[in-house]
Residue frames relative to the residue before (quaternion, step in Angstrom):
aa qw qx qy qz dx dy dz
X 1.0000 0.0000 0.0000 0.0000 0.00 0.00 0.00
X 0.0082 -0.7770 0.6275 0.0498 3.63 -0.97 0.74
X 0.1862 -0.5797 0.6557 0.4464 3.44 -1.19 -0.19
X 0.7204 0.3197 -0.5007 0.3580 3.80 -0.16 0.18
X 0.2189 -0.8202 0.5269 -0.0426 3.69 0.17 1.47
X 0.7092 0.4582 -0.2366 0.4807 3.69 0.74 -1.36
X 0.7247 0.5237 -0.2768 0.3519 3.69 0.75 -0.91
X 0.5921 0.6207 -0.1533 0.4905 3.12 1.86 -1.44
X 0.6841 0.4236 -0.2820 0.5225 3.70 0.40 -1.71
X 0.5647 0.5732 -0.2912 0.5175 4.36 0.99 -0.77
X 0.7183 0.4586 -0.2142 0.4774 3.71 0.75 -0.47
X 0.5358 0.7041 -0.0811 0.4590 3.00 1.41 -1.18
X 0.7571 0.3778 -0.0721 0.5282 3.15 0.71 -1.55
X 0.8711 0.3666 -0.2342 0.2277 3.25 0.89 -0.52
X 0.5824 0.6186 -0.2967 0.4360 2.40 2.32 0.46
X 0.6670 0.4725 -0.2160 0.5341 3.29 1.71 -0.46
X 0.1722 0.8176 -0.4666 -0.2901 3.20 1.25 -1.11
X 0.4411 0.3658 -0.7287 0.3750 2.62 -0.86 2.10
X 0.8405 -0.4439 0.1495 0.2723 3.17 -1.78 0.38
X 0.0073 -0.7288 0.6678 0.1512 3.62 -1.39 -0.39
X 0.3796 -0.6609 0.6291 0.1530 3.27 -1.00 1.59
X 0.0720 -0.6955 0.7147 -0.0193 3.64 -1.50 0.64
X 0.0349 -0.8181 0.5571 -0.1381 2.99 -0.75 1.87
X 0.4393 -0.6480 0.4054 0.4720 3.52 -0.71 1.16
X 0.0595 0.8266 -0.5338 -0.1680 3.87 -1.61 -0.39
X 0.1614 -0.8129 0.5328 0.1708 3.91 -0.13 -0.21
X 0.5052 -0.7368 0.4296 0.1311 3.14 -0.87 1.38
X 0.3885 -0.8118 0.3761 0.2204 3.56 -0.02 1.26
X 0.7274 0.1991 -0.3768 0.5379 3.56 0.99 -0.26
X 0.5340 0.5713 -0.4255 0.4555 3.83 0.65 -0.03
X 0.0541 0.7569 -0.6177 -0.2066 3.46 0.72 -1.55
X 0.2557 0.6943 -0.5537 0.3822 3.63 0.49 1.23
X 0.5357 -0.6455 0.4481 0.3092 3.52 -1.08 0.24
X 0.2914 -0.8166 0.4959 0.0474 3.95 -0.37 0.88
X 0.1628 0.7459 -0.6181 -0.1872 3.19 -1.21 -0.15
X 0.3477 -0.6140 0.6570 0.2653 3.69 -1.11 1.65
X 0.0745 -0.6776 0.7091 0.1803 3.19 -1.73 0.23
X 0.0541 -0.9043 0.4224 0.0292 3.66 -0.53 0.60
X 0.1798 0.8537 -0.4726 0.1249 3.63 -0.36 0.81
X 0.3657 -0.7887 0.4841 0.0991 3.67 -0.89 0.74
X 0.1647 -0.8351 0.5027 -0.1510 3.58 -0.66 1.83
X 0.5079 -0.4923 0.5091 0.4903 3.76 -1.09 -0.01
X 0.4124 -0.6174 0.5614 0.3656 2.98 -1.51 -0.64
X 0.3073 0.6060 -0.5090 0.5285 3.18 1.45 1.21
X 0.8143 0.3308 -0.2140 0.4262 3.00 0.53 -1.06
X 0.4431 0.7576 -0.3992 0.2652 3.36 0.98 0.01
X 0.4697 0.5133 -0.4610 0.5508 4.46 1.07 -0.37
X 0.8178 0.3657 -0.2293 0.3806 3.81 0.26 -1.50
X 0.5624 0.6147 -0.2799 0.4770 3.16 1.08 -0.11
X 0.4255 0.7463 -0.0550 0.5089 3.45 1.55 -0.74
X 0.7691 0.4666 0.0400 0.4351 2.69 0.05 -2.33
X 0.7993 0.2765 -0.0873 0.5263 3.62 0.59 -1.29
X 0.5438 0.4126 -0.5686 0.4591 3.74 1.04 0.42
X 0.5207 0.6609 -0.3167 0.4379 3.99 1.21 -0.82
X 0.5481 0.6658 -0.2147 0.4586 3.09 0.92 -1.20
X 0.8424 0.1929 0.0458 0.5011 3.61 -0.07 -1.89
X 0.7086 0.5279 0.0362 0.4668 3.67 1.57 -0.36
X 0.1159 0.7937 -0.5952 -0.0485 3.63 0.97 -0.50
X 0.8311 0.3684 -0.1196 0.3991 3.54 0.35 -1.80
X 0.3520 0.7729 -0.4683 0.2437 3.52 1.39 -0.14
X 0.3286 -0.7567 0.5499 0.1304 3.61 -1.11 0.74
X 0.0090 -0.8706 0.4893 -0.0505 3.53 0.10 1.25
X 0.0249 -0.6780 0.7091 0.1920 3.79 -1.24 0.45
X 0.8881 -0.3288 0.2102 -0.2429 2.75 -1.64 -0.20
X 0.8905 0.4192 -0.1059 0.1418 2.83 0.47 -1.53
X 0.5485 -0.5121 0.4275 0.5041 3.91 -0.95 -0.41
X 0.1564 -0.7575 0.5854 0.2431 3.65 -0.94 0.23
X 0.5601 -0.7441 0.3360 0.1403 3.66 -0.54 0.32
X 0.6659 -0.3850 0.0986 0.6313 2.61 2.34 -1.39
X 0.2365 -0.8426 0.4573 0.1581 3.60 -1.02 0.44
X 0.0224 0.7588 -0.6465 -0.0762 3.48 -1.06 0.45
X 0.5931 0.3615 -0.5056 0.5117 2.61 -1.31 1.48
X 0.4797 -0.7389 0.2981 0.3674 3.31 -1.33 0.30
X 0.6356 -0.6139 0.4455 0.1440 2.65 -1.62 1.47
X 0.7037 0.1941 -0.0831 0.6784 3.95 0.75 -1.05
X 0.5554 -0.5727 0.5538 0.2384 2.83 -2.27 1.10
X 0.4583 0.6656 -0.5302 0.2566 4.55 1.02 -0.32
């Protein structure tokens, strides 16, 4: 979760070019307004990927995870 969504999901895109889904969200002990960004990488690309949410993000809340598989397209070419 970040509050700088627009700067982040823009970075994002231009490093991977491919998408990033932005969902509204509200922070359950804050009850503030959120935004989840959400997008799907190698695990090559995972350090730089890192690197440039830190970067645009310090406080950004990040998980994780492994994906198993995608369908659909995967790149924006």
């Amino acid at each position: 979760m970040t509050e700088k969504f627009e700067e982040l999901s823009e970075a994002l895109i231009r490093l991977h070019v491919r998408g990033v889904t932005i969902t509204d969200a509200e922070g359950a002990y804050t009850h503030k307004p959120k935004k989840v960004l959400t997008t799907v990488i190698t695990k090559f690309e995972l350090s730089e990927t890192k690197h440039t949410i830190r970067t645009v993000d310090p406080k950004a809340f990040v998980n994780i995870t492994q994906t198993m598989e995608v369908m659909g397209r995967f790149r924006k070419d």
